[in-house]
N, C-alpha and C positions, 0 to 999 in steps of 0.2 A: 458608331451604329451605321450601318449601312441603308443606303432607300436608292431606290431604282423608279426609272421613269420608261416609260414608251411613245415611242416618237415615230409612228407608222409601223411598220414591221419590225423596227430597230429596239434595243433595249439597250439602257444607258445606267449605270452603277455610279452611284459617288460612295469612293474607301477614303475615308478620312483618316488621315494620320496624328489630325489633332487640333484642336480648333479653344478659342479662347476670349478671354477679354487682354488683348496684347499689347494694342497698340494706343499710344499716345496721338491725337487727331493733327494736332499741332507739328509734330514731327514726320509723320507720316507723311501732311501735306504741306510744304510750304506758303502757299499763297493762302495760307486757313485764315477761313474769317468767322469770331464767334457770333456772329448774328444772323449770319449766312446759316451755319452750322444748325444754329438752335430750331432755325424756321425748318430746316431739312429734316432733322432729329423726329421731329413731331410727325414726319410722315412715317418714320421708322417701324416696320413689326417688329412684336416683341423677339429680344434676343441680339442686336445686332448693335445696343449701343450701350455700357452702365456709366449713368451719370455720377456715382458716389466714388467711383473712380478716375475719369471724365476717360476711359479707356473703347476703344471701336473693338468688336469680336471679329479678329481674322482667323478662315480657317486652312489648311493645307491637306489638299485633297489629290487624288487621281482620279479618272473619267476612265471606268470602262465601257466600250462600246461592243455588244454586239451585233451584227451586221453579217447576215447570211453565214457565210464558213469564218469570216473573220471574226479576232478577238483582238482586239485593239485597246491600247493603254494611251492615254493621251496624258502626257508630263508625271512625275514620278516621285514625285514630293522632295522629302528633305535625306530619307533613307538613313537604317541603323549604323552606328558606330562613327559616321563619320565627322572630324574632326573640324568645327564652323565655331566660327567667333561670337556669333548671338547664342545666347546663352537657354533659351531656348531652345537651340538646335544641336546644342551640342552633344554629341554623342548618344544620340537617341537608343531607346531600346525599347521599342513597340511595339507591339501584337501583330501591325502591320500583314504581315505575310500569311497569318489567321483570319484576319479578314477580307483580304483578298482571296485567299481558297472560299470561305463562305460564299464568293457568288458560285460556286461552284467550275469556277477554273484554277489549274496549277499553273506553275511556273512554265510548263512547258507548251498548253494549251494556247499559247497567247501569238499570236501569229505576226504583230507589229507594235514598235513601241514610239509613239509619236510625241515629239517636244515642240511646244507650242514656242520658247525661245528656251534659253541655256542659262537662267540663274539658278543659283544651287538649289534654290526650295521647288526647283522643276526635274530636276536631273539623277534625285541620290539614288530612287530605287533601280534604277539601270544596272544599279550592280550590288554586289555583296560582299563579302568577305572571306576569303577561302585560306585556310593561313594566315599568310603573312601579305596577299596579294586580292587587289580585286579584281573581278570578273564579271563577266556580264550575267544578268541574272536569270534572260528572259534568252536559254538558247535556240531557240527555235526562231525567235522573230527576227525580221529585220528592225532595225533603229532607223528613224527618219531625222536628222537634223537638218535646220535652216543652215542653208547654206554660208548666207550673209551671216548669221549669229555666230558659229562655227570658225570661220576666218577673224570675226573680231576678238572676240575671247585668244585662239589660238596666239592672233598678232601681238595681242599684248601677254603671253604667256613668252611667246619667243624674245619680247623686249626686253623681259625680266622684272614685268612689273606685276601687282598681286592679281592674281586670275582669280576672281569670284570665290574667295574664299577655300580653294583649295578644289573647288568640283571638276573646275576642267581634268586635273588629271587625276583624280578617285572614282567619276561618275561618266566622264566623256573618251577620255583616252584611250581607258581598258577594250569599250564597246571596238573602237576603229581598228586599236591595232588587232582585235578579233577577227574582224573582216566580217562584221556584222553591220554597219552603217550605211546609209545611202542618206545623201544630199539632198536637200530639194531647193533649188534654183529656180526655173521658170515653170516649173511642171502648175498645170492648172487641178489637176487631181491626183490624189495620192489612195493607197489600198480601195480601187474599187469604188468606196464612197464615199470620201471626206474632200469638198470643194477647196482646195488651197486659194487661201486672201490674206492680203499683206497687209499688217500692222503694225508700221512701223511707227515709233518713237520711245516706247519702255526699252527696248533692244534696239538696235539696229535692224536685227533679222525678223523679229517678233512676228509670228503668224496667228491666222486665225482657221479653222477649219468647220465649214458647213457640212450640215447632211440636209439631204431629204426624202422622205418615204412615206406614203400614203396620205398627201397633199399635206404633210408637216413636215416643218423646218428647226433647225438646231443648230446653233454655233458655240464652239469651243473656242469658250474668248481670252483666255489667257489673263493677258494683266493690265489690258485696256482700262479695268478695274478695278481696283483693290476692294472694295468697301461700295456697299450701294450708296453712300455719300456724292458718289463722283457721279452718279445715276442724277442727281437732285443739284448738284454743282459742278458740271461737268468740267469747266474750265482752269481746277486745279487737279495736278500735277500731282505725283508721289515722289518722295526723294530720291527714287531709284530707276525713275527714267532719267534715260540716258542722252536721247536728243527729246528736250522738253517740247518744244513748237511742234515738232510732227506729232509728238505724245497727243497733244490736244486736238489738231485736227484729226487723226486716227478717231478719238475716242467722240469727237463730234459725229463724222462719218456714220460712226457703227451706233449712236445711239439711235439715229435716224433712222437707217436700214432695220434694225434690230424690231425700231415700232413699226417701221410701213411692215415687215413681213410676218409679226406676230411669230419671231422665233423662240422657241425654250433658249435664254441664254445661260451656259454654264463656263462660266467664270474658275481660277484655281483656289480664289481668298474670300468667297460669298459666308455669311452664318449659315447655318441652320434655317431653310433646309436647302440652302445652299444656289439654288438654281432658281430661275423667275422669267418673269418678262418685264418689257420694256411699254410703258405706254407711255402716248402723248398727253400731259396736261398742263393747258395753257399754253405758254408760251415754250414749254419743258416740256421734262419726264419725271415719269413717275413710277415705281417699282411694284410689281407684283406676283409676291411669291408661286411658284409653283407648286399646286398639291403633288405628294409623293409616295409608293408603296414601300414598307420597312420590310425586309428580310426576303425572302425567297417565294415569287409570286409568280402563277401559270403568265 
């Protein structure tokens, strides 16, 4: 289902690709602790956690932004057909591309496609399937990759060791040797109005990207976050950062910034309805959803 927000003059779309009770809490995070968990749990809105499973609802989403003449995709889920080892992703075949035309833009409308870092559940819809070969999907736009993220992945693709599951070269490759790609290295802004801030620890490259418009704020927080647990437990970790000590300073960092600035934070892996704020309680934080409009609103 689609819900859109407004954030000054900006409009912001979350296209979900597919959202669930998926995740094991224990595995997800390594340093879990059930009493930690259970105290967090009870601040939970409904939707984001079922106990008779003991399972967290992650979901995989895109951020479209639009922003004056731009139409910006921010990260790109998991994308059809392509070949990933969790079993969840595999080989997907989802309406995807249907709901994406529902905000009322096409494939070719979309003026840039921004990746917050380069793991496959950020990269698949970059491209599609044409034959036998993939292609970029979005030809009109430039691709923004971290530059940092980009060089890691690649290094270890030229090593010959396993690159994220096959996306570097089904979701990243196709876009470059296109001649569709631009870097981003120290640039402080990128299209216009997304404030480039570095988040490193889930990636190496991992970014974050602010706006703001009509004394509101927004960031596109990537994977600072998996689950608003980490919102209530900040100090563990998901199995899949990559340098964990920066993971948790980043994500100390940005809870902070997140409540002094009272920004909409939009995460890639939030429930339903996906996006919130950040406030200060206590000694902590504490999460609070944000209201949202469903389908197509003036």
């Amino acid at each position: 289902m689609l819900q859109s927000w407004k954030i000054g003059d900006f409009r912001v779309w979350s296209i979900v690709e597919y959202f669930g009770p998926t995740h094991d809490p224990e595995f997800l995070y390594p340093e879990f602790d059930r009493a930690k968990f259970q105290a967090a749990a009870a601040q939970f809105p409904p939707g984001h956690y079922y106990p008779p499973i003991d399972r967290l609802v992650v979901t995989i989403q895109t951020w479209l932004l639009e922003a004056g003449d731009r139409r910006i995709l921010i990260d790109t889920g998991v994308g059809n057909m392509k070949a990933r080892p969790a079993a969840r992703m595999l080989r997907l075949n989802t309406l995807w591309p249907a709901w994406f035309t529902a905000t009322g833009q096409d494939f070719g409308t979309i003026t840039d496609v921004v990746m917050t870092h380069m793991h496959s559940d950020h990269v698949g819809w970059n491209t599609v399937l044409n034959g036998e070969r993939w292609v970029p999907t979005f030809p009109n736009a430039r691709y923004h990759f971290p530059q940092a993220d980009y060089d890691y992945f690649k290094g270890k693709r030229d090593a010959g060791e396993p690159v994220d599951a096959g996306s570097f070269a089904d979701s990243v490759e196709p876009v470059v040797e296109a001649g569709l790609a631009n870097f981003i290295t120290d640039q402080s802004e990128i299209c216009d109005c997304l404030r480039v801030e570095a988040a490193t620890g889930h990636t190496p490259g991992q970014l974050n990207y602010w706006i703001e418009s009509g004394g509101e704020t927004g960031v596109f927080s990537a994977d600072i976050m998996h689950h608003i647990a980490q919102i209530y437990c900040p100090e563990w970790n998901t199995a899949f950062c990559i340098l964990p000590d920066e993971a948790k300073k980043t994500r100390a960092a940005f809870l902070a910034e997140a409540a002094r600035t009272g920004a909409m934070v939009m995460p890639c892996h939030f429930a339903p309805p996906h996006t919130g704020f950040v406030r200060r309680q206590d000694d902590g934080f504490a999460f609070e959803p944000a209201p949202s409009h469903y389908g197509v609103t003036a």
